[in-house]
Z-matrix of the N, CA and C atoms (Angstrom, degrees):
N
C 1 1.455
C 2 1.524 1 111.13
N 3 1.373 2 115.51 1 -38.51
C 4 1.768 3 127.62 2 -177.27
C 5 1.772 4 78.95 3 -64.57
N 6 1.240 5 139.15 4 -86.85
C 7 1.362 6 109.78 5 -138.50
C 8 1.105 7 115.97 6 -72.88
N 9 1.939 8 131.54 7 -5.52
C 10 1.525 9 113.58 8 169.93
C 11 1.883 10 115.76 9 -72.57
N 12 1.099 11 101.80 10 -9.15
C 13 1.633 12 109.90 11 179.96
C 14 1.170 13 96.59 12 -73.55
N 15 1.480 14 116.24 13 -47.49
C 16 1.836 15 116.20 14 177.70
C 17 0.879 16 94.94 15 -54.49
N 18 1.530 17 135.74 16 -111.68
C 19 1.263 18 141.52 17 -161.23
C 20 1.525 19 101.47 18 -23.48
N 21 1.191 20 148.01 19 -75.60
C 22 1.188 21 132.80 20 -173.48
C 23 1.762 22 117.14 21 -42.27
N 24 1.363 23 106.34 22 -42.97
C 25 1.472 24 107.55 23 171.52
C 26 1.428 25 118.64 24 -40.65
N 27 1.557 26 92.09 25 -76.33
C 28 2.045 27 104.90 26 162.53
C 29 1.591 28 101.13 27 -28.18
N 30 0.813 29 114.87 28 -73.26
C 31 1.570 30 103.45 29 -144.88
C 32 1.716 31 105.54 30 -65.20
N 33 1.586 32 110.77 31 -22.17
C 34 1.618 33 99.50 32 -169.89
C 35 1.812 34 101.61 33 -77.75
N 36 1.912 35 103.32 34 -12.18
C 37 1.351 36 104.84 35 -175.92
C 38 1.488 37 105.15 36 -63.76
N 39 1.330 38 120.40 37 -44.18
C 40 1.441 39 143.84 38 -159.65
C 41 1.738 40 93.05 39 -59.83
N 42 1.509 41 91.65 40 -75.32
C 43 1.661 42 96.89 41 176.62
C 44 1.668 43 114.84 42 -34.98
N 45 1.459 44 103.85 43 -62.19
C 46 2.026 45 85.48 44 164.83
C 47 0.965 46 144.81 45 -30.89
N 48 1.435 47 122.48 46 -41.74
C 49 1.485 48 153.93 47 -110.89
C 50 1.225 49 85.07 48 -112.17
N 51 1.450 50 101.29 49 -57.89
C 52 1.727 51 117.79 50 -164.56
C 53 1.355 52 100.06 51 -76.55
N 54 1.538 53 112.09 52 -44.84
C 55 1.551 54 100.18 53 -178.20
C 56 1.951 55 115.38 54 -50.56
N 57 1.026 56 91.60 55 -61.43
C 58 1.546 57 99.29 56 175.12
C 59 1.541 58 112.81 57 -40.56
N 60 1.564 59 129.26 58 -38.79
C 61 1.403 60 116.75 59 -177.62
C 62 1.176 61 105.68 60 -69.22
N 63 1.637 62 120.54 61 -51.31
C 64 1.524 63 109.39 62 -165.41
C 65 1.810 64 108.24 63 -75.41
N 66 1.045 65 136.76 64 -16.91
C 67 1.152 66 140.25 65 144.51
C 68 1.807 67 111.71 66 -33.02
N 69 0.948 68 97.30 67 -75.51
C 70 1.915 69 90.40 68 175.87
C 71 1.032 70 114.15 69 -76.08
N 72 1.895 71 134.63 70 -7.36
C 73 1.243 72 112.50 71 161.28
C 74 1.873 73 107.77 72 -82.96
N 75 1.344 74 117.36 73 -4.10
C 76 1.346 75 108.12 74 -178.68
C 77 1.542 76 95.68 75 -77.77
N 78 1.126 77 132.92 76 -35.14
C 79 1.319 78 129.75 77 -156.45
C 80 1.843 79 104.29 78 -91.64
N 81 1.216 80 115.69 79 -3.60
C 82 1.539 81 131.70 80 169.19
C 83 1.464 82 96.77 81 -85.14
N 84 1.306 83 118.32 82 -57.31
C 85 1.537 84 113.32 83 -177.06
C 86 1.214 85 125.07 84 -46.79
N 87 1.946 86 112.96 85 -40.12
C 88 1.034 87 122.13 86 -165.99
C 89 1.306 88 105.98 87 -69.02
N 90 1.498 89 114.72 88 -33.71
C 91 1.624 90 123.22 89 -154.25
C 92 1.459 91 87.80 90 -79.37
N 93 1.200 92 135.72 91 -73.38
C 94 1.643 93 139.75 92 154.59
C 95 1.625 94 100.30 93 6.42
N 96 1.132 95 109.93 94 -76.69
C 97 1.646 96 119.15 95 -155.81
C 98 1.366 97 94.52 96 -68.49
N 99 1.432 98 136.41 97 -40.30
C 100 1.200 99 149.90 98 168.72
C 101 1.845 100 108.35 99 -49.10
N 102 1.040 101 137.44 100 -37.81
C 103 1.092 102 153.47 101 169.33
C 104 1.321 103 119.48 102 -59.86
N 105 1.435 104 91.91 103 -75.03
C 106 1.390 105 106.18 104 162.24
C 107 1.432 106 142.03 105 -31.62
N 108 1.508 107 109.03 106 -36.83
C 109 1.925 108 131.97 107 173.94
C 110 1.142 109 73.75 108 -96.37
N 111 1.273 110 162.22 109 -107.80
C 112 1.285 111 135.25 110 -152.11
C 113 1.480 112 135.65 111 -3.84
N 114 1.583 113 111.40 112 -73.80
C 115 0.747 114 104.42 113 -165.40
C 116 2.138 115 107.47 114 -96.71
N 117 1.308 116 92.86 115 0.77
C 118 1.754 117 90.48 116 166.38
C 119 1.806 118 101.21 117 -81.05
N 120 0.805 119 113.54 118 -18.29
C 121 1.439 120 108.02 119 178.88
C 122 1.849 121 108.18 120 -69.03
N 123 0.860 122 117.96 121 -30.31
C 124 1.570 123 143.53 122 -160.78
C 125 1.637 124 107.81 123 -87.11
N 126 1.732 125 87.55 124 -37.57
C 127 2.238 126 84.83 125 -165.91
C 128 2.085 127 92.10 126 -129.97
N 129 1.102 128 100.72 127 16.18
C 130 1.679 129 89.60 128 163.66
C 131 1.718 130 106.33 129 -136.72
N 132 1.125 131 95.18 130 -168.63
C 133 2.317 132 109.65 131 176.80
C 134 1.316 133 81.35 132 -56.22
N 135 1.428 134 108.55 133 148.26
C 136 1.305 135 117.03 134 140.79
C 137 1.802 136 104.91 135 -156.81
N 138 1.333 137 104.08 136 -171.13
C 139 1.531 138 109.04 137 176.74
C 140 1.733 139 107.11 138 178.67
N 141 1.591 140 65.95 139 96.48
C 142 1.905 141 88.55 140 -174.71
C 143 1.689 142 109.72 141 -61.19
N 144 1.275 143 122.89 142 138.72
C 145 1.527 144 106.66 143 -162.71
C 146 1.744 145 78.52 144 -117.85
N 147 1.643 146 109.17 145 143.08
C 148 1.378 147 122.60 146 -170.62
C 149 1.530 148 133.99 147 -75.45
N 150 0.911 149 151.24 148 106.69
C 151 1.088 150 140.13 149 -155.75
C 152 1.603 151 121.23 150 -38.44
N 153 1.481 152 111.35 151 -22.58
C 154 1.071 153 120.31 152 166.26
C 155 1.177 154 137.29 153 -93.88
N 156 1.634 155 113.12 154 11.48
C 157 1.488 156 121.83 155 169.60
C 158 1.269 157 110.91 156 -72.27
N 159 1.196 158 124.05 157 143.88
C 160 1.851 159 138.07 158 -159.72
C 161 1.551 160 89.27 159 -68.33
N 162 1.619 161 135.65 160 -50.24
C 163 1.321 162 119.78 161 -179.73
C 164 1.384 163 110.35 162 -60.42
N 165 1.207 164 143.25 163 -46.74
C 166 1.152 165 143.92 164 -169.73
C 167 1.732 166 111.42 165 -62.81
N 168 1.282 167 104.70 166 -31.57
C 169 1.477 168 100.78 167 -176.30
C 170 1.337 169 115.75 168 -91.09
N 171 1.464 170 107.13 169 -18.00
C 172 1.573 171 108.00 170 -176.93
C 173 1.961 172 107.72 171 -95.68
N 174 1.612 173 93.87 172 -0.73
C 175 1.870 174 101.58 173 155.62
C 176 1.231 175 112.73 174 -65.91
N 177 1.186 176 104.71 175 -57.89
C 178 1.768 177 123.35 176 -164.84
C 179 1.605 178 108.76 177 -72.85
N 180 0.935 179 109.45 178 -31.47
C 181 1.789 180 102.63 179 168.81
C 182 1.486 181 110.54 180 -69.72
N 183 1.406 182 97.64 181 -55.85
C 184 2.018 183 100.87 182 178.56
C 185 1.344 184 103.71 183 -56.51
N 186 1.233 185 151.62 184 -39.45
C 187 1.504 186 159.19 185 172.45
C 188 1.327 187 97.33 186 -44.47
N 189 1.664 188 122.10 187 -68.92
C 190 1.457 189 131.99 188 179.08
C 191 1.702 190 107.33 189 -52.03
N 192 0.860 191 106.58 190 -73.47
C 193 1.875 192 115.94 191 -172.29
C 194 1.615 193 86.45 192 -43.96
N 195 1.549 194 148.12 193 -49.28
C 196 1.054 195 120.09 194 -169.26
C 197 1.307 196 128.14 195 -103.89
N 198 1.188 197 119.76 196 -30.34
C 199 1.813 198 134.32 197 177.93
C 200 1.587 199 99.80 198 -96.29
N 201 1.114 200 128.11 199 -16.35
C 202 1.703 201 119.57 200 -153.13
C 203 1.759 202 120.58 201 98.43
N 204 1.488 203 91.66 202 -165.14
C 205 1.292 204 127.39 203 -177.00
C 206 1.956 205 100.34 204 -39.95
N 207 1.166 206 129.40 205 89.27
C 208 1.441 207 117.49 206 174.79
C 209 2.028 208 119.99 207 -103.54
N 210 1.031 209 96.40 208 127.53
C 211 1.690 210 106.79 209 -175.56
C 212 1.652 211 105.69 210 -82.75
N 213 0.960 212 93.19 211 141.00
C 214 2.040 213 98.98 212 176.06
C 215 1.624 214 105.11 213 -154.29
N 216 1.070 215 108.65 214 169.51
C 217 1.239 216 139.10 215 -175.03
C 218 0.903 217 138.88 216 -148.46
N 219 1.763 218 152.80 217 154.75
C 220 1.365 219 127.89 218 -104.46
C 221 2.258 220 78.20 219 -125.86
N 222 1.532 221 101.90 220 32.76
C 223 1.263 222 113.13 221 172.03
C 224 1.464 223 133.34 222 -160.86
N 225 1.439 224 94.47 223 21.37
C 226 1.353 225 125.71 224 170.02
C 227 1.176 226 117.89 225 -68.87
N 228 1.245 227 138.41 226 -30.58
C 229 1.783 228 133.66 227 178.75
C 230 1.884 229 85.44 228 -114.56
N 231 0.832 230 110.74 229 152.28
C 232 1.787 231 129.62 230 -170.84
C 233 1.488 232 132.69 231 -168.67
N 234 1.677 233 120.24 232 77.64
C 235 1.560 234 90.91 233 -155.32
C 236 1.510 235 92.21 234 -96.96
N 237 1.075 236 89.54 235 158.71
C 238 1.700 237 108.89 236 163.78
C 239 1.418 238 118.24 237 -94.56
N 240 1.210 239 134.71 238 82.56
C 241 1.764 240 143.98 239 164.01
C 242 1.337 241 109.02 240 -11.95
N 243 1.457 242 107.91 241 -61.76
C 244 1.249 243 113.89 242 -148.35
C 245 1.572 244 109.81 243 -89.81
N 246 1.415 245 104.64 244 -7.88
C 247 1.599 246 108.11 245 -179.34
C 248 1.467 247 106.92 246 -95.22
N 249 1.376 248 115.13 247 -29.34
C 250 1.288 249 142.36 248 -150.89
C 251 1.500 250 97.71 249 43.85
N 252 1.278 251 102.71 250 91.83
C 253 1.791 252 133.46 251 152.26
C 254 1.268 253 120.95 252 -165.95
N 255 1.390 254 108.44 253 162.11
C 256 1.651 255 121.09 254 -144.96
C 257 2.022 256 80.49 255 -146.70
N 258 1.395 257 116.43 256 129.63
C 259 1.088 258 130.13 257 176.20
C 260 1.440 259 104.50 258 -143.50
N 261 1.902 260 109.10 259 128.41
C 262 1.087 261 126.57 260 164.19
C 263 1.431 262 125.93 261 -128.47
N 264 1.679 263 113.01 262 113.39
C 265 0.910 264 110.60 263 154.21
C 266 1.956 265 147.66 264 -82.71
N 267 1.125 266 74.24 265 168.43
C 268 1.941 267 85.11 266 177.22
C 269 1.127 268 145.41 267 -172.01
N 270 1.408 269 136.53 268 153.10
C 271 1.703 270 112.53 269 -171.41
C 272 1.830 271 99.83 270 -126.18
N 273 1.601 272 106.76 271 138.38
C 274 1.372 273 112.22 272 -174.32
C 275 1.805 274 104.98 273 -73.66
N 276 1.095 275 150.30 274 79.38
C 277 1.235 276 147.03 275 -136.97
C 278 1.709 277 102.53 276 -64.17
N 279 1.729 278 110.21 277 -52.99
C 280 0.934 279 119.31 278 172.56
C 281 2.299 280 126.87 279 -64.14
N 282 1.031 281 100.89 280 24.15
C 283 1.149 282 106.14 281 179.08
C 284 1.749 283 105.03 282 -145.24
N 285 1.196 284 142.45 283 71.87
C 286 1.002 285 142.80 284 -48.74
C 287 1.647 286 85.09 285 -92.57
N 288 1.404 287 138.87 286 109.39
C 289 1.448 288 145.39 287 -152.06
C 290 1.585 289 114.80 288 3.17
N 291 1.293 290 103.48 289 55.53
C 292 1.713 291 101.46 290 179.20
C 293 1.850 292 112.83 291 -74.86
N 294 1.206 293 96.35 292 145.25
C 295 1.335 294 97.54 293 -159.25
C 296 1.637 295 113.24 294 -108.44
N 297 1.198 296 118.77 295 134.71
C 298 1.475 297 127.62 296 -161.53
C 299 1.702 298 108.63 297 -139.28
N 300 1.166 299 99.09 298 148.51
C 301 1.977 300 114.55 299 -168.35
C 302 1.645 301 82.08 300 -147.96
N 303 1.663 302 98.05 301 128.02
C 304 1.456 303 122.90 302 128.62
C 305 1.460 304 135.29 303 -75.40
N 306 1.048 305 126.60 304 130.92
C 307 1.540 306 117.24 305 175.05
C 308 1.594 307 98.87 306 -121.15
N 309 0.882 308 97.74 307 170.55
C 310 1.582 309 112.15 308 -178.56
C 311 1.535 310 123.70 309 -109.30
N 312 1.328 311 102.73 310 -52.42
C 313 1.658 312 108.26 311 176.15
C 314 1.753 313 103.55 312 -92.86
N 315 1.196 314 121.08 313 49.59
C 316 1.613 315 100.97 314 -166.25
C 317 2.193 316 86.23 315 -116.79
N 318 1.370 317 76.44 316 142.63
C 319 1.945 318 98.36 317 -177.14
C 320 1.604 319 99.17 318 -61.25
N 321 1.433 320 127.09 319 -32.55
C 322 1.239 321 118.85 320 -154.59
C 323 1.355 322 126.48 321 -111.11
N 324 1.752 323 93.95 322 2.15
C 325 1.798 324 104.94 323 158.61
C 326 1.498 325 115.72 324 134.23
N 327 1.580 326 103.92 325 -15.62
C 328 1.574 327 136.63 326 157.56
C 329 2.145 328 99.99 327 73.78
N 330 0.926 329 86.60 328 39.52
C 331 1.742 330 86.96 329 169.11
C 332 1.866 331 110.73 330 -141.67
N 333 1.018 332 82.71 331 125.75
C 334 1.696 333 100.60 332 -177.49
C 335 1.320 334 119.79 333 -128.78
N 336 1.360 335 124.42 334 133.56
C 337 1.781 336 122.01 335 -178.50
C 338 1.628 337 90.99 336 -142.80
N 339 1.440 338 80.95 337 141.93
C 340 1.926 339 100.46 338 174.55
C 341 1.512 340 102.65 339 -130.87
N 342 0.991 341 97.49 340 139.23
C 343 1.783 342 94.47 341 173.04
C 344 1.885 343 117.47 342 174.33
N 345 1.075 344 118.50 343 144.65
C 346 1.201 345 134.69 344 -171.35
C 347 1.608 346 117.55 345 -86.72
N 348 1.612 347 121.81 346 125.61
C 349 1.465 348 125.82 347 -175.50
C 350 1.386 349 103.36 348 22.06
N 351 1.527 350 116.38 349 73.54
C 352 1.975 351 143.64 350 124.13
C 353 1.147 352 96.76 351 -50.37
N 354 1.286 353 113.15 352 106.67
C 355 1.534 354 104.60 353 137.22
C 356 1.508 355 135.50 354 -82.71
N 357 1.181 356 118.28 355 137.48
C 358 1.556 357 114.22 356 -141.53
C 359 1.448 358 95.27 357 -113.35
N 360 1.085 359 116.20 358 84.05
C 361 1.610 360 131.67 359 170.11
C 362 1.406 361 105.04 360 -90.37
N 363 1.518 362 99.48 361 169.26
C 364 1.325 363 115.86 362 163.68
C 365 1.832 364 123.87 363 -53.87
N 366 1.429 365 112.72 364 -53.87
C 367 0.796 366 109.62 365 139.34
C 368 1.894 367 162.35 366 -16.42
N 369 1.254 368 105.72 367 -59.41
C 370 1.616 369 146.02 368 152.29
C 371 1.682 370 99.70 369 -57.47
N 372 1.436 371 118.28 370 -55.62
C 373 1.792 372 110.59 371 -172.19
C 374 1.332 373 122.35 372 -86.63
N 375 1.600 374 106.89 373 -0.04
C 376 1.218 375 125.77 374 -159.53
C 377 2.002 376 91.29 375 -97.95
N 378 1.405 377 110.42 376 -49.88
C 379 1.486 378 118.21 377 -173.66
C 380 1.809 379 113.47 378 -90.31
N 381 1.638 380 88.83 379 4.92
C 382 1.898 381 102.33 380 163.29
C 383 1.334 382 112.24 381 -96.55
N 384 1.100 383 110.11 382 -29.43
C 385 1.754 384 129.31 383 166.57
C 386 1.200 385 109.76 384 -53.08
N 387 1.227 386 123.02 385 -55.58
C 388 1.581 387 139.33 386 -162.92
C 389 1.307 388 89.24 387 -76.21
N 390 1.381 389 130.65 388 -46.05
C 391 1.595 390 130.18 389 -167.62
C 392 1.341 391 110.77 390 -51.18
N 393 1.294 392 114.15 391 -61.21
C 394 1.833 393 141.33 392 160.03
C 395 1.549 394 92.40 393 -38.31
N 396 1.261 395 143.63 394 -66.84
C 397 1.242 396 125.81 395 -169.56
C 398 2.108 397 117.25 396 -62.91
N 399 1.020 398 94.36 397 -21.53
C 400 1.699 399 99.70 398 -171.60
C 401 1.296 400 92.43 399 -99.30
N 402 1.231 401 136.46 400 -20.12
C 403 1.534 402 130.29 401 176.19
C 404 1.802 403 100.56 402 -68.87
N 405 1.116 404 109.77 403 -50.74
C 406 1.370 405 108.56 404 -159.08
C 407 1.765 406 102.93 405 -67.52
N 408 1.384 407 108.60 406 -46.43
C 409 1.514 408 125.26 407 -175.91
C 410 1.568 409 91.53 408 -52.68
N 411 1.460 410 129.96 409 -49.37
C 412 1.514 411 150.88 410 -160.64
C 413 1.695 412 88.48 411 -50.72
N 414 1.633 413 103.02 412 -66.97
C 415 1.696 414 110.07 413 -179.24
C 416 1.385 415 112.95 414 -73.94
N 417 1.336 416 130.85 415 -28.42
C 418 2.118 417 110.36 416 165.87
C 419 1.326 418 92.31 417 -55.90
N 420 1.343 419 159.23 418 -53.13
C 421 1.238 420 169.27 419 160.26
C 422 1.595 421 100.12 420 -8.54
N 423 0.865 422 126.81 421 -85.84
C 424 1.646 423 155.54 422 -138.54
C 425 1.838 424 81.38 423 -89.83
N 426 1.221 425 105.88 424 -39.07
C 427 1.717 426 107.35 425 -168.18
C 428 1.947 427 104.59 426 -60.98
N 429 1.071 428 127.77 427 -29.37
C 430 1.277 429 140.16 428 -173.08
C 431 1.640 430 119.50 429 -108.32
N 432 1.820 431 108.00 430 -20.82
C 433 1.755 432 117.76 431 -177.95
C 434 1.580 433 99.48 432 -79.78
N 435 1.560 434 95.07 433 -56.01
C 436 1.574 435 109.21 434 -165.57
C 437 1.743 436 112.80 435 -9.12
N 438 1.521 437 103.65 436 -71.43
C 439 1.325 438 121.75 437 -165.86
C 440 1.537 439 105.04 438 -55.29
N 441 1.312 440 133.36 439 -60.25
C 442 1.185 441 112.84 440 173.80
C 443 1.713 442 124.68 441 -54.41
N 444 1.113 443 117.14 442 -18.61
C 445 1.586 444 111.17 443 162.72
C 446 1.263 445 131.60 444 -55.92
N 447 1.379 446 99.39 445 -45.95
C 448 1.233 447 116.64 446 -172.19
C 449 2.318 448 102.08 447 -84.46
N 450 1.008 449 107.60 448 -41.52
C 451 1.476 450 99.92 449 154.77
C 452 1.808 451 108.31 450 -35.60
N 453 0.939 452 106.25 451 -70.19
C 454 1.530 453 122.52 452 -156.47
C 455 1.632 454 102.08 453 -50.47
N 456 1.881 455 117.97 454 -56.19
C 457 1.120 456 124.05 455 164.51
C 458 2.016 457 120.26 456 -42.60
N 459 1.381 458 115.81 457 -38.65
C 460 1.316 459 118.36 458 169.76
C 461 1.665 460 107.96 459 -63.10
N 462 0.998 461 129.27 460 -53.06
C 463 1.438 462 123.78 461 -168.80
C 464 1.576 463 106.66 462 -65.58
């Protein structure tokens, strides 16, 4: 009986072990992918939209009124013309700064969150819900702007 507890021990160690690697390789990816919109922002079209453009601010309030406390930066909305995509980032401050990107042209539904010990309450799934709802509203949005950007990039 002592060595199936071992072996079971081992293995829930293993299961940690592993949890913990792909955990810091998710958070390598992120920094990567994080880099990456960086520096495509830097060496292709872009057109950083200002924190003080009336669409941008009336994101960030609806973001606030529904998830909370939201962080931005003066390169957080960014479309790309020439790709036709529109990427916004952000961090939920109040959840402990978990971090979330809209994309626009993305195949897989264009909402992404990274973030460290979430606790995932009712609460917490309730203002991830809401996220999914302002993402989508975010793209009917983007579904009708797009084209004049990309005008603007041709001239």
């Amino acid at each position: 009986m002592a060595k199936n507890n071992k072996t079971q021990v081992l293995n829930e160690s293993d299961i940690t072990r592993r949890m913990c690697q792909k955990i810091r390789q998710l958070n390598e990816d992120f920094e990567t992918a994080d880099n990456t919109i960086n520096n495509t922002n830097e060496t292709s079209d872009t057109i950083a939209i200002p924190v003080n453009d009336p669409y941008f601010v009336e994101l960030k309030t609806n973001l606030q009124k529904f998830v909370g406390a939201v962080k931005t930066d003066d390169k957080s909305l960014v479309v790309y013309p020439s790709d036709s995509d529109v990427v916004f980032n952000g961090e939920i401050t109040g959840m402990n700064n978990l971090k979330f990107q809209f994309r626009y042209n993305d195949q897989s539904g264009g909402l992404y969150i990274w973030g460290d010990s979430v606790l995932l309450s009712k609460d917490t799934a309730d203002k991830l819900g809401k996220l999914v709802v302002l993402k989508d509203q975010w793209k009917s949005y983007w579904d009708e702007k797009l084209g004049d950007y990309q005008k603007q990039d041709n001239n």
